[in-house]
C-alpha positions in Angstrom: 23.6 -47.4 -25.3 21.3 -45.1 -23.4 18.0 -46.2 -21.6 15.2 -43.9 -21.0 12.2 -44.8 -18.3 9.5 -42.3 -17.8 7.4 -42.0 -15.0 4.5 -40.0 -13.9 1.7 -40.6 -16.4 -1.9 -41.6 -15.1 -5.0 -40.8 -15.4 -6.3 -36.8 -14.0 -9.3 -34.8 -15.0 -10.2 -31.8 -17.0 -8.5 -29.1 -16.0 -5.8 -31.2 -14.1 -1.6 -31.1 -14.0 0.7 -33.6 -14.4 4.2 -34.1 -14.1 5.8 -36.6 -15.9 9.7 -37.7 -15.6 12.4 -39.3 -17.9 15.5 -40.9 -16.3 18.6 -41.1 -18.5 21.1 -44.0 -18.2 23.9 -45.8 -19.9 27.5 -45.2 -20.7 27.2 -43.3 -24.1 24.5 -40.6 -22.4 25.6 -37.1 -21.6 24.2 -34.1 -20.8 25.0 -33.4 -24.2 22.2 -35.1 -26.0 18.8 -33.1 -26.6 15.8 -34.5 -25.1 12.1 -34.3 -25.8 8.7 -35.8 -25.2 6.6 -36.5 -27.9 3.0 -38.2 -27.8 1.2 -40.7 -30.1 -2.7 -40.9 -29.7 -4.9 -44.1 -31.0 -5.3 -43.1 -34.8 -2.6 -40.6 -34.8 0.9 -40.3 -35.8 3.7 -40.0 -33.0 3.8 -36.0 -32.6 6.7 -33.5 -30.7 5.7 -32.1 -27.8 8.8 -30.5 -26.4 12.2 -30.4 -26.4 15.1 -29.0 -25.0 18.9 -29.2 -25.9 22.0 -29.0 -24.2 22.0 -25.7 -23.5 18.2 -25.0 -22.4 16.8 -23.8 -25.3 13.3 -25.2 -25.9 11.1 -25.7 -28.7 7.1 -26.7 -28.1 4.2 -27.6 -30.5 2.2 -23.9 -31.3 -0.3 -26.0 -29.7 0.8 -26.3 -26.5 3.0 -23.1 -25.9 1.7 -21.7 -22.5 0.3 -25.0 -20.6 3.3 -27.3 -21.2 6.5 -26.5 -19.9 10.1 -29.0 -20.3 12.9 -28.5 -18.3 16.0 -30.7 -17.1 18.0 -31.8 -14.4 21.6 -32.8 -15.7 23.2 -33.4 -12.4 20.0 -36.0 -12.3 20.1 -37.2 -16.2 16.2 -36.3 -15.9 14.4 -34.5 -18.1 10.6 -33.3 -17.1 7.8 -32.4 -18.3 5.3 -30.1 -16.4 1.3 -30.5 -18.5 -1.0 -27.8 -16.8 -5.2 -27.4 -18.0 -4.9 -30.9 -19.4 -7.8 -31.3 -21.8 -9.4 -35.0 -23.2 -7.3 -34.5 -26.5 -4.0 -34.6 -24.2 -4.9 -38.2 -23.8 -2.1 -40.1 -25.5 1.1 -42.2 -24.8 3.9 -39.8 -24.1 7.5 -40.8 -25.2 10.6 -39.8 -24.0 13.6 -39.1 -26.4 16.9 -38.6 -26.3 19.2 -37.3 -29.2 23.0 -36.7 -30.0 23.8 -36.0 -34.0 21.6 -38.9 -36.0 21.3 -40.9 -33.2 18.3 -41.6 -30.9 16.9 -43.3 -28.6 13.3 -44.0 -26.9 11.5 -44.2 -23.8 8.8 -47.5 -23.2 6.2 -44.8 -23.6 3.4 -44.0 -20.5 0.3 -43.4 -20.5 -1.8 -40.1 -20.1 -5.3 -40.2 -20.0 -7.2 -36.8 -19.1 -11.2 -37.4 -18.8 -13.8 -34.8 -19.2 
């Protein structure tokens, strides 16, 4: 199994940055596995954000190309993610995923909230 728990999330105003972090843990997870953050807001289906394979390359919603930026640790099993001019419409849960072949797994989900 692999575990996920994200930290970071809270609540920062217009404009604002946040850092938010997802720890990696269990016997089957390896640097190996693709990671991404994706967000769900109230109404709205569960969209990608970001992700990153095992080799670095990255892939972002058109949306967010130039304010959100995912990177990773693997000596840490951490993958971040790095939201800069975070606008009200940023407000959502963010979930962290993690993905070898077919099979996934999810972070708990954190919070965001971004006031105007």
């Amino acid at each position: 199994q692999v575990q996920l728990v994200e930290s970071g999330g809270g609540l920062v105003h217009y404009g604002g940055s946040l850092r938010l972090s997802c720890v990696a843990s269990g016997s089957l997870f390896s640097s190996r596995y693709a990671m991404g953050w994706y967000r769900q807001a109230p109404g709205k289906q569960r969209e990608l954000v970001a992700s990153i394979n095992s080799g670095g390359s990255t892939n972002y919603a058109d949306s967010l190309k130039g304010r959100f930026t995912i990177f990773r640790d693997n000596a840490k099993n951490t993958v971040y993610l790095q939201m800069n001019s975070l606008k009200p419409e940023d407000t959502a849960v963010y979930y962290c995923n993690a993905r070898f072949g077919v099979t996934g797994y999810w972070g708990q989900g954190i919070q965001v909230t971004v006031s105007s």
